[in-house]
N, C-alpha and C positions, 0 to 999 in steps of 0.2 A: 739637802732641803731646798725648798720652792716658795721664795716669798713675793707676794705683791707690794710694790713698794706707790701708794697710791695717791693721783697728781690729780689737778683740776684742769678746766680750758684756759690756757694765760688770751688776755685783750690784748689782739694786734694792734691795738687805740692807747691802750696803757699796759704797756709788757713789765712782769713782774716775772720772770725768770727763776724756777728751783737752781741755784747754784750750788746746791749739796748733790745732785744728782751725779757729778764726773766720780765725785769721793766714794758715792755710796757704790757704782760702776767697777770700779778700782776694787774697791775692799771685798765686791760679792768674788771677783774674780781667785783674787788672794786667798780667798775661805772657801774656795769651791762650791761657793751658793747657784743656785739660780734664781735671778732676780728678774723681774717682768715690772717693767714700770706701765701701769695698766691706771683709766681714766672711770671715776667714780661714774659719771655721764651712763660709759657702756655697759652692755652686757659681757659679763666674766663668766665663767665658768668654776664658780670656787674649788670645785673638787679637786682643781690642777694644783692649791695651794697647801701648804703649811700654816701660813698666817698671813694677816695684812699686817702691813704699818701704813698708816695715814699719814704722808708728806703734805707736800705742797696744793691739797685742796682750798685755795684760797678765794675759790670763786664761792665756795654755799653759802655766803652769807646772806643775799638775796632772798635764798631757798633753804635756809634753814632747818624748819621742819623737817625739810623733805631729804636734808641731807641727817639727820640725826635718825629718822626712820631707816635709812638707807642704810646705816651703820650700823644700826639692832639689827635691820636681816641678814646681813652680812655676819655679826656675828655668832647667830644662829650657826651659822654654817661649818666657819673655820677662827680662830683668833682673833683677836683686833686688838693691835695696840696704837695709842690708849685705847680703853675700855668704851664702852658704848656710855655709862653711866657718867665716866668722866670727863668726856665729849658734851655730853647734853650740858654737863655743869656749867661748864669750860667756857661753853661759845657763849655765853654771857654773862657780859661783864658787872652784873650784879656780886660777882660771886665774892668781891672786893667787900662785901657789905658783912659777910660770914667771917672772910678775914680778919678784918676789923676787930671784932668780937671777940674771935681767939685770941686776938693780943697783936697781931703780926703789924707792926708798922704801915699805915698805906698812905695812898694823898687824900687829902678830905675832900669827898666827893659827894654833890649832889647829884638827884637824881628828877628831869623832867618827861611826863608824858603827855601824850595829845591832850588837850584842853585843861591842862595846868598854867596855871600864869606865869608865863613865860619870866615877865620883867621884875617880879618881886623875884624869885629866885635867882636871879640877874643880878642885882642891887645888892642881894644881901650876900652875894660874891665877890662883885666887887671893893665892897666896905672890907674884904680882907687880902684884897690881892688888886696889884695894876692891871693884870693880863689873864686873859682865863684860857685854859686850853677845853672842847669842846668837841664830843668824840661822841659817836654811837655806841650802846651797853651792846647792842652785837657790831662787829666790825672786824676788816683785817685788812693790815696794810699800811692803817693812818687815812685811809677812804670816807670821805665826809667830815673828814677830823679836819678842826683848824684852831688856830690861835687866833685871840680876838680881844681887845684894848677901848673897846668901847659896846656901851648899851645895844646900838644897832648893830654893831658885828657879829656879836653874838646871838641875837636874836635872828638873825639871817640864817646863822649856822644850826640854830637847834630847828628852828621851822622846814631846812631843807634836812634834816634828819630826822623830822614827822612827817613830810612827805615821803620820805619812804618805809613809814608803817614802820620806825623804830625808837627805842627811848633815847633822849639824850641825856648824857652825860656831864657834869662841871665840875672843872674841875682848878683850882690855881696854878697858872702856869708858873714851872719853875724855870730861873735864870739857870741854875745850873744846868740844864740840860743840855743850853748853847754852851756851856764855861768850863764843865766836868765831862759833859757826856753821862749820857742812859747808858747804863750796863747791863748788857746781856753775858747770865750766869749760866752756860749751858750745863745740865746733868743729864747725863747718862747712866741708866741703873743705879739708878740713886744717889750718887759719887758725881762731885763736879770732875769737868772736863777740863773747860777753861772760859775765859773771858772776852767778851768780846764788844766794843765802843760801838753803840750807832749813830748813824748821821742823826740830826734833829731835825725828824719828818714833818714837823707844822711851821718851822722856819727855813728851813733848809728841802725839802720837796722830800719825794722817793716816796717807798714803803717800806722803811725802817729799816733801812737797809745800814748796813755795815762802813764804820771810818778807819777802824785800825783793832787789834790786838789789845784788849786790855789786861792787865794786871790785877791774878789775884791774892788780893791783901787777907788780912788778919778780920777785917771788919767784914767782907764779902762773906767769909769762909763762916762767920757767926752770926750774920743771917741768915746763910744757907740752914746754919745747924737749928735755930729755932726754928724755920718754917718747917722742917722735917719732923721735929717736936711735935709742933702743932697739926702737923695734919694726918690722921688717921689713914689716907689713902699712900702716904708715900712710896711705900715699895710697893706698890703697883704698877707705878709710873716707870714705865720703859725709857722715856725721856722726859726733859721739860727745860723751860727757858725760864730762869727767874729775873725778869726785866727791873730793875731799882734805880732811883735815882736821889741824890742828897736834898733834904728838907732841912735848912738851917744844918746844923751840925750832924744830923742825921740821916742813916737810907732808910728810905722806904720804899713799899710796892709800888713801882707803874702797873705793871702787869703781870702774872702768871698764866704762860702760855703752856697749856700741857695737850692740845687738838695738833696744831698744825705749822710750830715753830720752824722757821727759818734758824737753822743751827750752829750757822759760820763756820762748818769743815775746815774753809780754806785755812781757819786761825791754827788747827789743828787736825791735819787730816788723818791720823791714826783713831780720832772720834769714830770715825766710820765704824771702824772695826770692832770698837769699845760698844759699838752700838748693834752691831749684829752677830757679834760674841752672843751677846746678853738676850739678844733676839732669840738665838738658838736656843741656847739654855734654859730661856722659859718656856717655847714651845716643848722639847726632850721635857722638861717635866711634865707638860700638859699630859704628854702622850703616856707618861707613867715607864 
């Protein structure tokens, strides 16, 4: 089989690197795949393929639209995993608001747009938290994201995330993100893989990138199983990153990344394999 394994342009200004790409290299070899790591930008020639997987496009966010149209025609053609449907959902971070609803634990988050008043939603943030963290509803990376400890920090941060024609986000910044660590919960075909600590990108820089190996517990393992509960699409998902972090005594959602996660191979590189096993499998069924 013939998969396109599909990357964006990384900025020689701010390099963001796919470092699952050596593991995914490795495992196509081991599985006698052919893999083509091909760039969403060009022209492809679908017919060469079996299926896409959407890696490392972490440039669409700009382009949006243009990258979610791009993915319906494409899966006109041949596969796409994720799905076109759950891509559109995916790449904005509203979708935390539906979460909510089901039950799924997440952070309490507001929500601002162009000519909303900025500083009363401000205020009445503050009055339950010292620090706010302050992210674009589309984003990747931790790009436009910052943490912010007073009225005009914050209001800096949402105004240069309406100038780029997006909503902003608020949300209470938690301590434990410096103290515990954000966990990234990789699944693969629906089955956790393993765990993995990020740096903390609004105090500590990067793009969420990777501190160490984490440990997965009893309480990881029972979030994972409600959210799979709760959502209707779960075996669909070929992959996904369930990002949590403790609230008081509790985890909850940062984010659910099921578009374009960074997967931390390194923590486990027999994921790879885990992951284009299951790639195979679902195409072999497509094809009947």
């Amino acid at each position: 089989m013939r998969f396109a394994y599909v990357m964006g342009d990384d900025d020689p200004n701010d390099p963001d690197p796919d470092l699952d790409i050596p593991f995914a290299q490795e495992s196509a070899q081991r599985l006698g795949l052919d893999l083509d790591f091909v760039n969403w930008h060009h022209e492809i020639n679908w017919a060469n393929y079996d299926a896409a997987i959407i890696r490392s496009t972490w440039d669409y966010v700009p382009v949006r639209d243009k990258f979610i149209d791009w993915v319906k025609d494409v899966s006109k053609k041949i596969p796409v995993f994720n799905s076109a449907e759950i891509i559109e959902w995916n790449t904005n971070k509203k979708y935390l608001i539906e979460l909510d609803k089901l039950g799924i634990p997440t952070i309490p988050t507001k929500y601002i747009s162009r000519g909303e008043n900025i500083e009363t939603v401000l205020i009445e943030s503050f009055a339950n938290s010292s620090a706010l963290a302050i992210k674009p509803t589309i984003g990747a990376g931790a790009r436009l994201a910052g943490k912010a400890t007073s009225i005009e920090q914050s209001k800096k941060l949402v105004e240069v995330i309406h100038e780029n024609n997006r909503i902003a986000m608020v949300q209470p910044y938690l301590e434990s993100v410096d103290k515990e660590g954000e966990k990234s919960v990789i699944i693969i075909d629906g089955q956790i893989s393993h765990v993995a600590i990020k740096v903390p990108a609004l105090t500590q820089g990067g793009h969420g990138d990777a501190a160490d190996v984490g440990v997965l517990t009893d309480e990881i393992t029972d979030f994972v199983i409600n959210l799979k509960e709760k959502l209707v699409f779960w075996d669909e998902l070929l992959y996904a990153r369930v990002d949590v972090v403790r609230m008081e005594n509790n985890l909850v959602l940062m984010e659910l990344e099921l578009t374009e996660p960074w997967l931390f191979m390194q923590f486990r590189p027999e994921s790879a394999d885990l992951l284009f096993k299951a790639l195979q499998k679902r195409v072999v069924s497509l094809q009947g």
